[in-house]
N, C-alpha and C positions, 0 to 999 in steps of 0.2 A: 145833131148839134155836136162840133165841135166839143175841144176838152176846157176851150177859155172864150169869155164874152169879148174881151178886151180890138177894138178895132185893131186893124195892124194900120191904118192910116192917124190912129191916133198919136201922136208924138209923145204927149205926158200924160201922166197919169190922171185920170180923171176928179176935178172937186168942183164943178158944177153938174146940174140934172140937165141940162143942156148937152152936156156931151154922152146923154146916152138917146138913145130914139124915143119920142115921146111915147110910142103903147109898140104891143109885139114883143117877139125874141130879144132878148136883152134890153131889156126896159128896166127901169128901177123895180123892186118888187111893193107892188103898193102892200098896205098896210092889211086891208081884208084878209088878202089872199093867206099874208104870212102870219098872220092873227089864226087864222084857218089850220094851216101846217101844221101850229104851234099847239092848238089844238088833240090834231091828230096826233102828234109824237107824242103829247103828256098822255093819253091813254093807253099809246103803244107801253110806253116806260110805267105809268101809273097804276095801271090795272092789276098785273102781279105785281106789283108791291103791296098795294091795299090786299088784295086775294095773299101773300103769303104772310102779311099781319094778323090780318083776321082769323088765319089757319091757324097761326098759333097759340093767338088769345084765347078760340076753342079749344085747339089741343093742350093748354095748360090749364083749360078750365078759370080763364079769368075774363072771357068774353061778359059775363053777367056784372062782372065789379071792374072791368077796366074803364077808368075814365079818362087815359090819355095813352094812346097810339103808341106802342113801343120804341125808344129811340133806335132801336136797330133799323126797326123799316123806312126808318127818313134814312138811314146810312146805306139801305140796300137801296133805294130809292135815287141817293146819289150817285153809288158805283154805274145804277144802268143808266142813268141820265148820260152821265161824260161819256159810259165807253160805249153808247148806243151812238151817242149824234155824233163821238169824235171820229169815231168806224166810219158812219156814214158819212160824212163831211168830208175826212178826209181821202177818202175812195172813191166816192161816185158824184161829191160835192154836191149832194139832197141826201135830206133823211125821206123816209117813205113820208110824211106830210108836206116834203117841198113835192116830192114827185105828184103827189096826187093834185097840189095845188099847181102845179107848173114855175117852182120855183128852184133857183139855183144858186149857190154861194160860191163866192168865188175872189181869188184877192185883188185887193182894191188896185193893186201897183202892177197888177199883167195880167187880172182875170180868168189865172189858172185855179185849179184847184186848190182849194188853200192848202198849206203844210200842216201836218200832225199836231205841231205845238198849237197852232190857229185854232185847228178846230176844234183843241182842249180849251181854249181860253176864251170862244163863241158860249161853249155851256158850263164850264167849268164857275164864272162867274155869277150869272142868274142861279147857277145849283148849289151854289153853296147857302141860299137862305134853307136849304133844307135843314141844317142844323138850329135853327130858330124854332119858338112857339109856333104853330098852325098861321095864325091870323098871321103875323109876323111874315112869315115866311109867304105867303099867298100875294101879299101887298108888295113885297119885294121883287118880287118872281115876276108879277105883272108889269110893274113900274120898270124892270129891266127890259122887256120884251117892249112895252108899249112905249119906250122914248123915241123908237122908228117912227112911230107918227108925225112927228111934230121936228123931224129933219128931215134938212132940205135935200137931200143926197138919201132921205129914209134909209139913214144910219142907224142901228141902236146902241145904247153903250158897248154892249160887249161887241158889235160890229167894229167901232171903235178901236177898242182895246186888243182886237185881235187884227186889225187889217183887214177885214173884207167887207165885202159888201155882198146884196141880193138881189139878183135878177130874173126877169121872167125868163120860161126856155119857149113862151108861145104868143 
């Protein structure tokens, strides 16, 4: 596949789901798949985060009395969020969860690869409830990712806010 979805027979930029092929290679990315991705990248990013909190609750010896998650690991937590998906996005336009799910980002105005800033402001927005309470931050995170559902072009805000959008690559 190509580096961009975007038809060359398309004249404008697309804002109906009509101007993408109903299923296959460039099709809107339904909501499963990318719920799926989304998935897979929070463990890729989540995992050493929790693993180097927890390392250090033991190693300062307050694993037994801590009762609330160091704020440094929501701030390490953020740094790999942005510069994991914004790496991926903007280089290969998938993070290894689109790859695996068959999905691909790309801008909404020529279906290239999105730009660097794009693909800071795709995670850079969902990731900042990292500096909130737990609950707080979970409900926000979700509520950002899962507005894709319920558009009609299965935009989500930060799709939105950055310019692009999500397509199948199969």
């Amino acid at each position: 596949m190509d580096d961009d979805w975007y038809p060359q027979e398309q004249p404008a930029m697309p804002t109906r789901p009509d101007h993408f092929p109903a299923t296959g290679p460039n099709s809107l990315g339904r909501f499963p798949a990318r719920a799926g991705a989304r998935v897979i990248d929070s463990l890729i990013i989540g995992v050493p985060a929790l693993m180097a909190g927890a390392t250090a609750l033991v190693l300062t010896g307050q694993s037994e009395t801590a009762t609330v998650f160091p704020r440094w690991a929501s701030a390490l937590w953020f740094v790999m969020a942005v510069t994991y998906e914004t790496v991926m996005v903007a280089r290969w336009g998938q993070t290894v969860g689109k790859m695996a799910m068959g999905l691909k980002v790309g801008r909404i105005d020529n279906g290239r690869r999105p730009e660097w800033s794009q693909a800071a402001i795709r995670i850079a927005l969902p990731a900042v409830s990292a500096g909130l309470p737990l609950q707080w931050a979970m409900v926000i995170y979700v509520t950002f990712y899962s507005t894709s559902a319920w558009n009609v072009m299965r935009r989500g805000v930060h799709d939105k806010a950055a310019g692009t959008i999500v397509v199948s690559t199969r």
